[in-house]
C-alpha positions as YAML, in Angstrom:
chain: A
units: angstrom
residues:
- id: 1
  name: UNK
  ca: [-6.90, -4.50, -8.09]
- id: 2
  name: UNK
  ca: [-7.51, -2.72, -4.37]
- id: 3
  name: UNK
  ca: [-6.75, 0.45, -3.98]
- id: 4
  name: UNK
  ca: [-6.71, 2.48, -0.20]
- id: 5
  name: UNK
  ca: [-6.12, 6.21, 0.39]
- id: 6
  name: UNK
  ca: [-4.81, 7.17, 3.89]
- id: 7
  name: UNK
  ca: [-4.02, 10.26, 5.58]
- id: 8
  name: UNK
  ca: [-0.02, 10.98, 5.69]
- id: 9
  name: UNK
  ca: [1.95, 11.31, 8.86]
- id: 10
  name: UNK
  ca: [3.25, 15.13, 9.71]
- id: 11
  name: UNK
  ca: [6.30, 14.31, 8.81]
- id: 12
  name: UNK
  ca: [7.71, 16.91, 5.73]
- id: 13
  name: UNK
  ca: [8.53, 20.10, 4.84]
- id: 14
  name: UNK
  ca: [6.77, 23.28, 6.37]
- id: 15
  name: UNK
  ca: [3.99, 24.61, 4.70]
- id: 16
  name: UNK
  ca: [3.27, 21.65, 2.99]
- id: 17
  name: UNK
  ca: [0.64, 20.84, 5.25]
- id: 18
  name: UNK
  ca: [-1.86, 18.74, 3.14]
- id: 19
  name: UNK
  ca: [-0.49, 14.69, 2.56]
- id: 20
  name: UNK
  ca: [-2.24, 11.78, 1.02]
- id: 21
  name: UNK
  ca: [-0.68, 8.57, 0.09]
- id: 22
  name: UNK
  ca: [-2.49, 6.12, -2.10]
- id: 23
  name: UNK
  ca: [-1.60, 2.46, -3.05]
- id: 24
  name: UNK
  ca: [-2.82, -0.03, -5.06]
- id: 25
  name: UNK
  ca: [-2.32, -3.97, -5.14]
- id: 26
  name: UNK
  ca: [-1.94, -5.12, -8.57]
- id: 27
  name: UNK
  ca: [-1.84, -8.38, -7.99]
- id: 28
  name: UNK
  ca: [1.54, -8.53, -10.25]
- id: 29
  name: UNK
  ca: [4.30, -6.76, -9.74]
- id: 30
  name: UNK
  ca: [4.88, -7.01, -14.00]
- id: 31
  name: UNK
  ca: [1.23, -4.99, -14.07]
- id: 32
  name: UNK
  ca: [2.24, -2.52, -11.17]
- id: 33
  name: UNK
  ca: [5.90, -1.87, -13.32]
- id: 34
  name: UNK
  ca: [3.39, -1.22, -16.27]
- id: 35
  name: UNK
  ca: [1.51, 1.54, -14.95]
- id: 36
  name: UNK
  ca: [4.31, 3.11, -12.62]
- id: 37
  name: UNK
  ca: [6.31, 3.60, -15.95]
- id: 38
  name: UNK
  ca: [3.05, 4.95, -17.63]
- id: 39
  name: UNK
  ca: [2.43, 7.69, -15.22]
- id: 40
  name: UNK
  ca: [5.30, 8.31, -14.06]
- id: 41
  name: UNK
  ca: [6.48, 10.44, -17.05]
- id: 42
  name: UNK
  ca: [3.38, 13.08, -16.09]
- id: 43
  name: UNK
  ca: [5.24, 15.65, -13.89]
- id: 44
  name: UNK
  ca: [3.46, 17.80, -11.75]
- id: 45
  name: UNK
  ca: [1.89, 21.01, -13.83]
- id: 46
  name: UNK
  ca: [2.81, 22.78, -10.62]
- id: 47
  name: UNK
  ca: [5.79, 21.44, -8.52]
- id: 48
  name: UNK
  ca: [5.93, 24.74, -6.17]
- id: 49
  name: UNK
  ca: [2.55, 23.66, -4.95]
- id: 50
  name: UNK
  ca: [2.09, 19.71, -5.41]
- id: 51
  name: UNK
  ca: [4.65, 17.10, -4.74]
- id: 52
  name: UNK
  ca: [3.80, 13.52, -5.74]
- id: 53
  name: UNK
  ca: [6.29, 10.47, -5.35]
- id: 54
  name: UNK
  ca: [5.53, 7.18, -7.28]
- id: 55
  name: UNK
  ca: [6.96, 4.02, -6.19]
- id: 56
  name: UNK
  ca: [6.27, 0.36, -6.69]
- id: 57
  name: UNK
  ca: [6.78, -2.26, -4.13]
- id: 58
  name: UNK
  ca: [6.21, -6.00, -4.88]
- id: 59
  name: UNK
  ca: [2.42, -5.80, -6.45]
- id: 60
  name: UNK
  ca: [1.95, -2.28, -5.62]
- id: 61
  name: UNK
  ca: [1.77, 1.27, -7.01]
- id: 62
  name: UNK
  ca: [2.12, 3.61, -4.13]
- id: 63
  name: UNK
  ca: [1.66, 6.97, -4.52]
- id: 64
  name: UNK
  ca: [2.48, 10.38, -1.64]
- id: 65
  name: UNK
  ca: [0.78, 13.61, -2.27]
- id: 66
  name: UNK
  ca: [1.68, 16.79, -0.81]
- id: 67
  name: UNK
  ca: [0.36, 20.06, -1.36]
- id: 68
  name: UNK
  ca: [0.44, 23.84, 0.23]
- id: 69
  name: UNK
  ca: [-3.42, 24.13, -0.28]
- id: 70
  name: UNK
  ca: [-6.30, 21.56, 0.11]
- id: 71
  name: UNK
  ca: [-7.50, 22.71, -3.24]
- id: 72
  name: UNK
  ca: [-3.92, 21.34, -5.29]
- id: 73
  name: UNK
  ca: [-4.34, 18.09, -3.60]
- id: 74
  name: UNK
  ca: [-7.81, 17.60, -4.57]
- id: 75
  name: UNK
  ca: [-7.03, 18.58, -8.20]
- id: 76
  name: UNK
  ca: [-3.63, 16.71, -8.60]
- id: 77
  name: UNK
  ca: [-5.14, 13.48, -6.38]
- id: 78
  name: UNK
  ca: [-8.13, 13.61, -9.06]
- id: 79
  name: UNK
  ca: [-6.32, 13.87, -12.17]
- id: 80
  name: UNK
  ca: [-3.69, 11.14, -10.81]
- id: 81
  name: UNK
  ca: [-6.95, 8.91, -10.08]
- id: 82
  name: UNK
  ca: [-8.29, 9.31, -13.27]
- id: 83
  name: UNK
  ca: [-5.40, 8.53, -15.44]
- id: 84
  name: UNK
  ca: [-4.72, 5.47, -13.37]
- id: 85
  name: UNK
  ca: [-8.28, 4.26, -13.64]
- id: 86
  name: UNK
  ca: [-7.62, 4.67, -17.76]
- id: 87
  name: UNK
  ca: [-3.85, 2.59, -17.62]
- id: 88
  name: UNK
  ca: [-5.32, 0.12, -14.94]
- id: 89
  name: UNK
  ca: [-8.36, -0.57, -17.32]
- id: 90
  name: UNK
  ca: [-5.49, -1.08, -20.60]
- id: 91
  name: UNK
  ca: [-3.37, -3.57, -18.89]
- id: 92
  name: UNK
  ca: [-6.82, -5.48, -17.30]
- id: 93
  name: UNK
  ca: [-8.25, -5.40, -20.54]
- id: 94
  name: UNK
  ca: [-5.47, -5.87, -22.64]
- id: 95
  name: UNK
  ca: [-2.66, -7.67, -20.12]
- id: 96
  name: UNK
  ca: [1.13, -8.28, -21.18]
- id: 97
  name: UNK
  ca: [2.06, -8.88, -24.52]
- id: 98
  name: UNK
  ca: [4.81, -11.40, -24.61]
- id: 99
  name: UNK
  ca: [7.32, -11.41, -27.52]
- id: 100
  name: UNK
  ca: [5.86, -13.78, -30.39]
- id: 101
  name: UNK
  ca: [2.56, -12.96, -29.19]
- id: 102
  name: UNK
  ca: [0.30, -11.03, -32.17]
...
């Protein structure tokens, strides 16, 4: 897995002036489905103030933040991060259980 965080382009809505968009390389797109559809069911506690799109592309998770205060971004960003650490660490551990597998 390689993760990279990079600063988002001005390019949205007014007043939500603080982006981040974060991807991850898998190195499966099978793995990358796997913890897309695990966090992708955790909605934003406060959509007024965070936005955060999930997407997967080949092998990777990416991930745009946006946020009216630095504060939300560093919250939501952290909390995201952490839960993905958790899922990434299940499906390393653990892989793909293929049917007739036990």
């Amino acid at each position: 897995m390689t993760a990279a965080a990079t600063a988002a382009s001005p390019e949205s809505s007014p007043g939500w002036d603080f982006k981040c968009n974060f991807e991850v390389d898998y190195g499966s797109e099978e793995h990358a489905s796997i913890v897309y559809k695990t966090l992708a069911v955790d909605k934003e506690l406060q959509p007024d103030k965070v936005k955060r799109e999930i997407t997967v592309s080949g092998n990777k998770l990416l991930v745009h933040f946006e946020a009216v205060e630095a504060r939300f971004l560093r919250a939501s960003f952290s909390a995201f991060v952490d839960l993905m650490v958790l899922m990434t660490k299940l499906v390393e551990e653990y892989g793909v259980i293929k049917e007739g597998d036990s």
